[in-house]
mmCIF file of the N, C-alpha and C atoms, coordinates in Angstrom:
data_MODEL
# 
_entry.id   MODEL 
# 
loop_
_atom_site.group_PDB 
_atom_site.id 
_atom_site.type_symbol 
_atom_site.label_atom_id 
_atom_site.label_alt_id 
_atom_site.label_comp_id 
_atom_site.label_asym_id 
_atom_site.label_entity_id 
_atom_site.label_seq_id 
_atom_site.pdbx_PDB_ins_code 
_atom_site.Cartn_x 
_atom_site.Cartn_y 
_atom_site.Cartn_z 
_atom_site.occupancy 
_atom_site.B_iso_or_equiv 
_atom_site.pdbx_formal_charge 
_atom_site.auth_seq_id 
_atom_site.auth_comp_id 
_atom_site.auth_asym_id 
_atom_site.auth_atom_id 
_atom_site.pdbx_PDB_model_num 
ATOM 1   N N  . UNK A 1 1  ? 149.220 178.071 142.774 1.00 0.00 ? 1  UNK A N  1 
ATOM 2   C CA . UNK A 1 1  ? 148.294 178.878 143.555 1.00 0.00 ? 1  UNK A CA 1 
ATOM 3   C C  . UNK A 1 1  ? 146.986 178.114 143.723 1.00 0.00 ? 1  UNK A C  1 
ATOM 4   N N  . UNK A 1 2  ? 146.567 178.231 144.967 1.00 0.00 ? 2  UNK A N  1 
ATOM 5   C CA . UNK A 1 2  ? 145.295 177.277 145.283 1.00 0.00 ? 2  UNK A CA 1 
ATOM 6   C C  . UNK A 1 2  ? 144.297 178.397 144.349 1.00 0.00 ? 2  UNK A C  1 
ATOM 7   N N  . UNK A 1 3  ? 142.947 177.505 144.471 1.00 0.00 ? 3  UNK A N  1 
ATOM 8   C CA . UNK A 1 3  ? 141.471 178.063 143.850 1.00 0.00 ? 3  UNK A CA 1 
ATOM 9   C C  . UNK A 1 3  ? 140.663 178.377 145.141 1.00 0.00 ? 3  UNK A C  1 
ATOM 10  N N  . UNK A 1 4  ? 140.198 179.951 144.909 1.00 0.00 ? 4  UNK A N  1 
ATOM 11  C CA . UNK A 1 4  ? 139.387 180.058 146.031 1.00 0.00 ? 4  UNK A CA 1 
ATOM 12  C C  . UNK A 1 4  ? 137.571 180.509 145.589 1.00 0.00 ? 4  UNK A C  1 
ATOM 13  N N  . UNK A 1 5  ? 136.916 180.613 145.953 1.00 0.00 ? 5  UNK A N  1 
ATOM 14  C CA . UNK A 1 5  ? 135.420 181.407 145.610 1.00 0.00 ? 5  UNK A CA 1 
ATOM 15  C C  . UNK A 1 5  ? 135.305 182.264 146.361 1.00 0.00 ? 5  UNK A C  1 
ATOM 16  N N  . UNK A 1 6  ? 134.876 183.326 145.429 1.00 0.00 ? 6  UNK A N  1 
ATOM 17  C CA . UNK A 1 6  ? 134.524 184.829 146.111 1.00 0.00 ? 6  UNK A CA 1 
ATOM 18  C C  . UNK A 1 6  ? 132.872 184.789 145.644 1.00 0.00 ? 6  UNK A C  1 
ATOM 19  N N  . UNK A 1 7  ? 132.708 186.245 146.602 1.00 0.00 ? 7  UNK A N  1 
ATOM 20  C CA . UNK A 1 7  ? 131.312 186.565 146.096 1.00 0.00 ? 7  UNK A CA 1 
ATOM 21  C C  . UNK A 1 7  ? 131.485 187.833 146.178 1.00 0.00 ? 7  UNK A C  1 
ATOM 22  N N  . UNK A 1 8  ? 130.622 188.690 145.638 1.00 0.00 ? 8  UNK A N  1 
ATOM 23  C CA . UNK A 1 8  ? 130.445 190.097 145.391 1.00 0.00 ? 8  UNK A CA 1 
ATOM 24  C C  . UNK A 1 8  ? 129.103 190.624 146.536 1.00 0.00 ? 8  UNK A C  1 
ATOM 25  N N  . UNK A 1 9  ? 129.747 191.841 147.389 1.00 0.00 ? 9  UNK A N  1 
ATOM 26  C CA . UNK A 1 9  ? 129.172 191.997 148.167 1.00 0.00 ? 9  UNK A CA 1 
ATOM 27  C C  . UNK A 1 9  ? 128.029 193.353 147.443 1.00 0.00 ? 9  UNK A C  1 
ATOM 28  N N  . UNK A 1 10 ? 127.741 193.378 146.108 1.00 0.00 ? 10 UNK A N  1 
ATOM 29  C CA . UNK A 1 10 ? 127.018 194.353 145.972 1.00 0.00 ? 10 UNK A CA 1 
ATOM 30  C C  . UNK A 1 10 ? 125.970 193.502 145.111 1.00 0.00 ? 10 UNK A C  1 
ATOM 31  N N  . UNK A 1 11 ? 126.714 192.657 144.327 1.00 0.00 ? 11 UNK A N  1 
ATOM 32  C CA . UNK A 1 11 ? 125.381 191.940 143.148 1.00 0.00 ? 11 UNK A CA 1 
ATOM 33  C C  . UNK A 1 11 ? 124.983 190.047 143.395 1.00 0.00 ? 11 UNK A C  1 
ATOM 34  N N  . UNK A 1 12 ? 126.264 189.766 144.464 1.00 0.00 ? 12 UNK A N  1 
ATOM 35  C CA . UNK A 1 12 ? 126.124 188.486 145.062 1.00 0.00 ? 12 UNK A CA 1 
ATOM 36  C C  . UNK A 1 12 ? 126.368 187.554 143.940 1.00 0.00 ? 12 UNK A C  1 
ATOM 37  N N  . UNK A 1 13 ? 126.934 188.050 143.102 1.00 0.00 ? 13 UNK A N  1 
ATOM 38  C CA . UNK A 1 13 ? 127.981 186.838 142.102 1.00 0.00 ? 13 UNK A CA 1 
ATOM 39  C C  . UNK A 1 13 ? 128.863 185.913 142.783 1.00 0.00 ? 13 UNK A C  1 
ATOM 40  N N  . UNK A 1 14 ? 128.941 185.410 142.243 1.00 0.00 ? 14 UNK A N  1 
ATOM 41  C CA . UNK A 1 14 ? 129.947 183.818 142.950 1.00 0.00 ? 14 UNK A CA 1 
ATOM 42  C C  . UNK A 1 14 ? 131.064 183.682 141.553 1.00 0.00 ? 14 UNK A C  1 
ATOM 43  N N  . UNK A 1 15 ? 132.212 183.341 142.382 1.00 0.00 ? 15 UNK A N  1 
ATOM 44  C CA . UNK A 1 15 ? 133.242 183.008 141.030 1.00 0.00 ? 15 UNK A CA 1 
ATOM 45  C C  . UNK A 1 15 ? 134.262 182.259 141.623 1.00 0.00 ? 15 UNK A C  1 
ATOM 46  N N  . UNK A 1 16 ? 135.016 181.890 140.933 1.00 0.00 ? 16 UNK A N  1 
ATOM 47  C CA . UNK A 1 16 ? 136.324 180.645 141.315 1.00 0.00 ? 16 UNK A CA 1 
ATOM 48  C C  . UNK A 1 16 ? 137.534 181.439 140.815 1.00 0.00 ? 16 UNK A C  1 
ATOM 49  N N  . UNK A 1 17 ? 138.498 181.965 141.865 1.00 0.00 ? 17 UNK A N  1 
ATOM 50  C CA . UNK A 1 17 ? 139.848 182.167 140.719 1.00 0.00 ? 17 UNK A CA 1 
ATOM 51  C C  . UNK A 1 17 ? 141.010 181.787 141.700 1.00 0.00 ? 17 UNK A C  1 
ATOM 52  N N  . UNK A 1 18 ? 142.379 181.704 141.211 1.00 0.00 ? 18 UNK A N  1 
ATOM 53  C CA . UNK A 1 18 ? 143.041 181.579 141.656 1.00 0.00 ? 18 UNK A CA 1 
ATOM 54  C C  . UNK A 1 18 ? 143.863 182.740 142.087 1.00 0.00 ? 18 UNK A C  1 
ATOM 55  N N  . UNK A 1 19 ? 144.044 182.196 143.538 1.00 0.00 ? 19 UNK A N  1 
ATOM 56  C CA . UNK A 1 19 ? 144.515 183.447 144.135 1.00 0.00 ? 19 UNK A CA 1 
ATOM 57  C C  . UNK A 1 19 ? 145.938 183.056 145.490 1.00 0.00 ? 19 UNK A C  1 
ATOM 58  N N  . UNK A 1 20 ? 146.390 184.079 145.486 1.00 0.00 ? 20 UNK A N  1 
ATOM 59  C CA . UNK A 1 20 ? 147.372 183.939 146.670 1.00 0.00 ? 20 UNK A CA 1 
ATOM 60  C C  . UNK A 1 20 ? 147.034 183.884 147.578 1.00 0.00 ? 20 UNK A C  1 
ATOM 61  N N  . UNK A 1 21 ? 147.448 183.707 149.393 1.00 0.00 ? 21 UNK A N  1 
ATOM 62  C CA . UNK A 1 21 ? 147.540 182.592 150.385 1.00 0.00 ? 21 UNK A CA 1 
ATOM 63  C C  . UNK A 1 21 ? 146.378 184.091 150.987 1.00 0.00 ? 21 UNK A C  1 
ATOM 64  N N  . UNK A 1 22 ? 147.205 185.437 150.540 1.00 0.00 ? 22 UNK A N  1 
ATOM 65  C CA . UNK A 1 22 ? 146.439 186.626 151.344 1.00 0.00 ? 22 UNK A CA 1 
ATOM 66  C C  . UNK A 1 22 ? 145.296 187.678 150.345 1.00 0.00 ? 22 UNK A C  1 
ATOM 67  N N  . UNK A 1 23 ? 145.384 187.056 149.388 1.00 0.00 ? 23 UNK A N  1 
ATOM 68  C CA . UNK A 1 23 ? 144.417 187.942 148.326 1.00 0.00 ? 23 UNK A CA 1 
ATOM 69  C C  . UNK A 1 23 ? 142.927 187.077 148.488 1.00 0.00 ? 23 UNK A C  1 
ATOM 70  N N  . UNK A 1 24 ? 142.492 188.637 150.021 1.00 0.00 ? 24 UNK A N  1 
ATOM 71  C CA . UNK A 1 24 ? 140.890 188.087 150.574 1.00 0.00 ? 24 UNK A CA 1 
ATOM 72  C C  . UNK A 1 24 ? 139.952 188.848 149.452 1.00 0.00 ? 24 UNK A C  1 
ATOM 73  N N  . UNK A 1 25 ? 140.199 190.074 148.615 1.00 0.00 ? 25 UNK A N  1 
ATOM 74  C CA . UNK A 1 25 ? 139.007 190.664 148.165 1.00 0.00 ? 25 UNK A CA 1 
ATOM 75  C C  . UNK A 1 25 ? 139.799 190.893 146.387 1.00 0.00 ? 25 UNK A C  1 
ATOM 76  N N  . UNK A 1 26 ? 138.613 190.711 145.565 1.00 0.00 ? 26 UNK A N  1 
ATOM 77  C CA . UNK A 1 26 ? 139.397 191.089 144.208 1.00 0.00 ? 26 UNK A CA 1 
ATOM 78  C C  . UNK A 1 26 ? 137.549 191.848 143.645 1.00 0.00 ? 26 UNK A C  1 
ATOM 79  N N  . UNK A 1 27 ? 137.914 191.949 142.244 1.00 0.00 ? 27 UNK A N  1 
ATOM 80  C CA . UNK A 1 27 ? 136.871 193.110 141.680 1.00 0.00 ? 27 UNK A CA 1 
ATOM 81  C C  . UNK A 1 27 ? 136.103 192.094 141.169 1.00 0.00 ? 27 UNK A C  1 
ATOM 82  N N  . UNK A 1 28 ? 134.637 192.594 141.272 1.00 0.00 ? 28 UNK A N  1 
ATOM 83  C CA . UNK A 1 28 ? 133.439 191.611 140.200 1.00 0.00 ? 28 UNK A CA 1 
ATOM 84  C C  . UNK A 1 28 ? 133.585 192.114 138.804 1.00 0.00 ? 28 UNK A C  1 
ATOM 85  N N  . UNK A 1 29 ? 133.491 190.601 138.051 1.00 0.00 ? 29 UNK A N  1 
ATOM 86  C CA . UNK A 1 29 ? 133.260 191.171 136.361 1.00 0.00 ? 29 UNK A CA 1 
ATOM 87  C C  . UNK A 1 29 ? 132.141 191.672 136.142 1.00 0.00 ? 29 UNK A C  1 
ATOM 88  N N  . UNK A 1 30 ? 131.572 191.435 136.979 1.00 0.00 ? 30 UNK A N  1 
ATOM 89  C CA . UNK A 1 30 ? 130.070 191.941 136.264 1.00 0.00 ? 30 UNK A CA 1 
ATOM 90  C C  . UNK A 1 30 ? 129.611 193.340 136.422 1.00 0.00 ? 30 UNK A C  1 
ATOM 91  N N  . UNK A 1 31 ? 129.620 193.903 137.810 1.00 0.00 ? 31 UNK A N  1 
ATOM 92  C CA . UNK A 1 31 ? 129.051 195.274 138.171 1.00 0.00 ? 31 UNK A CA 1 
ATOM 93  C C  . UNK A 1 31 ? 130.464 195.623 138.782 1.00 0.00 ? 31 UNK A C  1 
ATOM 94  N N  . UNK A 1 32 ? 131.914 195.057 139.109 1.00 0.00 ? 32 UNK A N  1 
ATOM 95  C CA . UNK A 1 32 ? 132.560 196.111 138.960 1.00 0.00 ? 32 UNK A CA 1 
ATOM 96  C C  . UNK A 1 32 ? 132.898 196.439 140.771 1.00 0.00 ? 32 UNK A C  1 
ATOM 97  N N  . UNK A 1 33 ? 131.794 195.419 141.473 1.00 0.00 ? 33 UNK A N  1 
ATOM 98  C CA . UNK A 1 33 ? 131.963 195.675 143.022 1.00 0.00 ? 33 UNK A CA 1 
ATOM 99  C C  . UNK A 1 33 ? 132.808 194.952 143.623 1.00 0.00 ? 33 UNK A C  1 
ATOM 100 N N  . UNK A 1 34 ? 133.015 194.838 144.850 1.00 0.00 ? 34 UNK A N  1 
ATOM 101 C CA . UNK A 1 34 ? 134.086 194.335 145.729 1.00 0.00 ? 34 UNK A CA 1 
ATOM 102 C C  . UNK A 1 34 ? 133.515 192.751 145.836 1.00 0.00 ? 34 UNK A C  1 
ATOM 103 N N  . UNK A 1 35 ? 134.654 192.111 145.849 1.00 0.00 ? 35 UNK A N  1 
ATOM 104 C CA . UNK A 1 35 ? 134.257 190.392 145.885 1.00 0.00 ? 35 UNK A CA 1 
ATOM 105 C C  . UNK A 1 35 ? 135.234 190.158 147.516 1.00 0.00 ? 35 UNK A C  1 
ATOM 106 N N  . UNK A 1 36 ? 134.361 189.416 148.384 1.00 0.00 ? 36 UNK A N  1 
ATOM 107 C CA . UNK A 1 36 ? 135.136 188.576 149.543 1.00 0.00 ? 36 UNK A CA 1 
ATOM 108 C C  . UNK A 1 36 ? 135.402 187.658 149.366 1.00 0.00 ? 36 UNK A C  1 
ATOM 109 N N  . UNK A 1 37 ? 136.642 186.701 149.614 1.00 0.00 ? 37 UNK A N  1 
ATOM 110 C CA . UNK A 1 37 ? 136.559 185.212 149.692 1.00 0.00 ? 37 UNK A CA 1 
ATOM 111 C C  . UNK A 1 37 ? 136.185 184.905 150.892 1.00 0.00 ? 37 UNK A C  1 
ATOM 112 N N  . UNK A 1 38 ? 135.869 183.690 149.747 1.00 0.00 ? 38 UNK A N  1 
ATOM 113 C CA . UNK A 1 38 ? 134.640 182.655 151.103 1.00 0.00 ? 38 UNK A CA 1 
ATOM 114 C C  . UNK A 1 38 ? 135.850 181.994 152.000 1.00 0.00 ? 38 UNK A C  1 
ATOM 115 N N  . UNK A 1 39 ? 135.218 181.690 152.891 1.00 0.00 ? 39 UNK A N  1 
ATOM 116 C CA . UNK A 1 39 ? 136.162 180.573 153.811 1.00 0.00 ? 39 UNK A CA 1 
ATOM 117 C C  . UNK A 1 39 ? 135.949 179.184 154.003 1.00 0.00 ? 39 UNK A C  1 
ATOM 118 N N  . UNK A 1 40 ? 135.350 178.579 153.156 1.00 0.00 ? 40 UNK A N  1 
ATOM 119 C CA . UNK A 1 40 ? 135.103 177.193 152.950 1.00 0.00 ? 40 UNK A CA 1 
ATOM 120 C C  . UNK A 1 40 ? 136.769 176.923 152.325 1.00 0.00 ? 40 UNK A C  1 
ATOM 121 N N  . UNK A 1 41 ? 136.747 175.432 152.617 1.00 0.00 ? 41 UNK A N  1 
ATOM 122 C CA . UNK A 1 41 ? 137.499 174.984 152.161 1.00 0.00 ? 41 UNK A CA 1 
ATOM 123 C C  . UNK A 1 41 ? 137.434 173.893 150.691 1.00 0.00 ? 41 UNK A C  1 
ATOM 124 N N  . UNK A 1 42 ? 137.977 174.705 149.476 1.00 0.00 ? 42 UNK A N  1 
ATOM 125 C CA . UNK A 1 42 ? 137.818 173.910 148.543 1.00 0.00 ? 42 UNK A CA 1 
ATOM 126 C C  . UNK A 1 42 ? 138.570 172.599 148.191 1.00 0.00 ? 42 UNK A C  1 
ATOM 127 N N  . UNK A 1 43 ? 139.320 172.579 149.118 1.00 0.00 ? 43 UNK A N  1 
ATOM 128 C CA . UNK A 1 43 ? 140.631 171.346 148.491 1.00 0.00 ? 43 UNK A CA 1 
ATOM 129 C C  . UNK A 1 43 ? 140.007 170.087 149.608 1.00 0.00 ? 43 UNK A C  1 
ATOM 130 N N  . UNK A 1 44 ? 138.549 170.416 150.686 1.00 0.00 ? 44 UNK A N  1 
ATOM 131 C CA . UNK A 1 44 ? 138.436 169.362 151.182 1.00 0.00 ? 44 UNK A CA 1 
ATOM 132 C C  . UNK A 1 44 ? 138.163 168.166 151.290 1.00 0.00 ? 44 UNK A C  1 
ATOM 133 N N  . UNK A 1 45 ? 137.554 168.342 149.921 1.00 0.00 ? 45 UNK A N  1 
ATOM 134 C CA . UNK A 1 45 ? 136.857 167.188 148.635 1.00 0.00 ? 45 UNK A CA 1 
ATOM 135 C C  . UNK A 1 45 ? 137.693 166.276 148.830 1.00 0.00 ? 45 UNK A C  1 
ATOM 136 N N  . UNK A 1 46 ? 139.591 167.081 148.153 1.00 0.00 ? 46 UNK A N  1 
ATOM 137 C CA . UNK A 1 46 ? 140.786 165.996 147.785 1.00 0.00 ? 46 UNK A CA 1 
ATOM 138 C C  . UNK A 1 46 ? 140.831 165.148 148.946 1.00 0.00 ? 46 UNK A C  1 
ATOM 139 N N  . UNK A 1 47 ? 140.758 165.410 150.333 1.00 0.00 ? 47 UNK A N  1 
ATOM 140 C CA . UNK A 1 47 ? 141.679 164.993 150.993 1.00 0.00 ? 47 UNK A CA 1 
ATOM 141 C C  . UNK A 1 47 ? 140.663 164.304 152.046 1.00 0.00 ? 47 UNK A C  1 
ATOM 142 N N  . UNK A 1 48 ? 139.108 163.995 151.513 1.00 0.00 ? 48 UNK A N  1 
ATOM 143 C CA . UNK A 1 48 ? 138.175 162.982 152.491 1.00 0.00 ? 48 UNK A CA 1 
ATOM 144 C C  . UNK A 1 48 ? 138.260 161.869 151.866 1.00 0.00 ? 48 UNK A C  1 
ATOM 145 N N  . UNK A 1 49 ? 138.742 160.581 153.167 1.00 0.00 ? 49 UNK A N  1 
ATOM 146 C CA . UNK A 1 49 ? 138.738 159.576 152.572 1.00 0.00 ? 49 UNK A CA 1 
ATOM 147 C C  . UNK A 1 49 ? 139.487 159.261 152.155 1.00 0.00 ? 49 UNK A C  1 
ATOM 148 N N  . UNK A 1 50 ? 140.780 159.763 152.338 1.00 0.00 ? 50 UNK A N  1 
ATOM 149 C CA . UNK A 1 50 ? 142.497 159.495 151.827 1.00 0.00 ? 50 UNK A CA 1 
ATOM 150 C C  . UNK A 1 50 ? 143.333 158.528 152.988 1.00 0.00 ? 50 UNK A C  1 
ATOM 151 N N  . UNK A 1 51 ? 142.286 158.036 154.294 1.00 0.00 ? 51 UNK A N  1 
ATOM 152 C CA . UNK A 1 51 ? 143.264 157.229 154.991 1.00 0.00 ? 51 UNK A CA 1 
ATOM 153 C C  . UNK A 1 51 ? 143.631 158.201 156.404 1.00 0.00 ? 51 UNK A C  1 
ATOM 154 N N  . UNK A 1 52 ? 143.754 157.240 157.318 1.00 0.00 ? 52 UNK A N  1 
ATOM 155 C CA . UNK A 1 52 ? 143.756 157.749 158.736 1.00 0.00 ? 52 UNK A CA 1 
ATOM 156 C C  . UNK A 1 52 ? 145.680 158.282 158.482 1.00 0.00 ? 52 UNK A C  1 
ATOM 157 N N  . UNK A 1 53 ? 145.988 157.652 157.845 1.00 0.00 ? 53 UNK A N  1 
ATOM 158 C CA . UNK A 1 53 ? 148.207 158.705 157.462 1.00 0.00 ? 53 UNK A CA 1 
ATOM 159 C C  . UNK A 1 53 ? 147.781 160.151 157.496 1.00 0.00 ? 53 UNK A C  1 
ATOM 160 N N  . UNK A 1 54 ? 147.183 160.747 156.333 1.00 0.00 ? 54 UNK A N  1 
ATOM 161 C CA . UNK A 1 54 ? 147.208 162.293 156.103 1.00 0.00 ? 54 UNK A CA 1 
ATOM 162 C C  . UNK A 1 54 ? 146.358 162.754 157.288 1.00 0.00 ? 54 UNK A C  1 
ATOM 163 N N  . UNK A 1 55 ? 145.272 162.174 157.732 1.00 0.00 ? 55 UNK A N  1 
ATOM 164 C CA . UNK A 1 55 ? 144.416 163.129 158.970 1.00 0.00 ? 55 UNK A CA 1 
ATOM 165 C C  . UNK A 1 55 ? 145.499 162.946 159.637 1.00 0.00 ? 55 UNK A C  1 
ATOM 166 N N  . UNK A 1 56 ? 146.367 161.899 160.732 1.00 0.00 ? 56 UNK A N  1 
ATOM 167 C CA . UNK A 1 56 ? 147.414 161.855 161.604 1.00 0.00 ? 56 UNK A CA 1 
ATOM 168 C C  . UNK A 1 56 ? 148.240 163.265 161.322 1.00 0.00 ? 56 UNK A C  1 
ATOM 169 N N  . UNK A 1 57 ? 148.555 163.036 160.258 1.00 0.00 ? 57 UNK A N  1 
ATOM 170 C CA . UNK A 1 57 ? 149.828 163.912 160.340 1.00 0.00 ? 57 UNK A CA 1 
ATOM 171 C C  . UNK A 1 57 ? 149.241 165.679 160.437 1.00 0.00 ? 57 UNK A C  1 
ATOM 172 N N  . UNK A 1 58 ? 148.109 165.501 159.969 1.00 0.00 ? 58 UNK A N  1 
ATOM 173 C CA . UNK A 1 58 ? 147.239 166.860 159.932 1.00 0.00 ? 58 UNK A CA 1 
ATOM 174 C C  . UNK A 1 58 ? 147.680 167.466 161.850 1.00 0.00 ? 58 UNK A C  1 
ATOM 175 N N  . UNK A 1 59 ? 147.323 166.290 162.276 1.00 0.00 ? 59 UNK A N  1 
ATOM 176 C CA . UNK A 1 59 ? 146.891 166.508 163.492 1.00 0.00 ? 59 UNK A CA 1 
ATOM 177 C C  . UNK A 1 59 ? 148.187 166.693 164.373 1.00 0.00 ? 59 UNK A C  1 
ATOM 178 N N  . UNK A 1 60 ? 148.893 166.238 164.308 1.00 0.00 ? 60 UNK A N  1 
ATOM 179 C CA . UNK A 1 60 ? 150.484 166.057 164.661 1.00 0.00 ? 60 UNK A CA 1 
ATOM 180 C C  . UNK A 1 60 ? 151.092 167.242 164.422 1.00 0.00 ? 60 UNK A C  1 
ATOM 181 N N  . UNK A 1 61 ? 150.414 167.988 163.538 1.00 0.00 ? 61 UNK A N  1 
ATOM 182 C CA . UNK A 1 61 ? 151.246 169.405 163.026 1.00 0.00 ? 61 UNK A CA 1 
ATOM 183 C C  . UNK A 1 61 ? 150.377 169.960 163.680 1.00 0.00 ? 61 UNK A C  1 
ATOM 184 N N  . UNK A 1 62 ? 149.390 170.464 163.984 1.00 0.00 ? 62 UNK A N  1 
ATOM 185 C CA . UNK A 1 62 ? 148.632 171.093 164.982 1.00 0.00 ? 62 UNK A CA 1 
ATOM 186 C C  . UNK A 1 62 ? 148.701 170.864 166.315 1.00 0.00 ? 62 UNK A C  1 
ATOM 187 N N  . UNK A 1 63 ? 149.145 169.804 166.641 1.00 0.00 ? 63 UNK A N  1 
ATOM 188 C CA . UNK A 1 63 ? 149.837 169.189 168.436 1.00 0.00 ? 63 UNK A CA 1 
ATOM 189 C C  . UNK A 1 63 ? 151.054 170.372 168.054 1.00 0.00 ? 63 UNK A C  1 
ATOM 190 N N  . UNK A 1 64 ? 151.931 170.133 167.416 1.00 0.00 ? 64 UNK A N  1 
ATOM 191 C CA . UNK A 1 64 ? 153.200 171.071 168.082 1.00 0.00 ? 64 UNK A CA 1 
ATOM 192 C C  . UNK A 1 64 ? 153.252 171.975 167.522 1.00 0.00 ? 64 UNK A C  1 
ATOM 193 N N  . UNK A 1 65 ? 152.550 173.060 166.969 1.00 0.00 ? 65 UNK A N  1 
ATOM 194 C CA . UNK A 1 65 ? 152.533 174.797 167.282 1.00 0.00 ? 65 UNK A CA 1 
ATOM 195 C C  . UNK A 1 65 ? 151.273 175.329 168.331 1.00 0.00 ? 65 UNK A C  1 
# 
């Protein structure tokens, strides 16, 4: 399961957990309120700077759907 960051839309906590592809909202530890995930991408770190192969093929899969 990838790692995503949420935040809490009542106390504005930030947290990291792992979550499934569709689990957008989970509970804050702290006060207990609703958390959104963010939509940044965390895995983009891995994959800058890995070589014009993986962007190609990125792109190649987005040409045909």
């Amino acid at each position: 399961m990838p790692l995503y960051e949420y935040q809490c839309l009542d106390c504005g906590n930030r947290d990291e957990r792992l979550a499934g592809l569709d689990d957008h909202t989970a509970v804050c530890l702290l006060c207990r309120g609703l958390m959104l995930r963010q939509d940044e991408d965390l895995f983009g770190r891995y994959f800058e700077g890995r070589g014009s192969k993986a962007r190609s093929g990125a792109a190649a899969l987005s040409l045909s759907s």
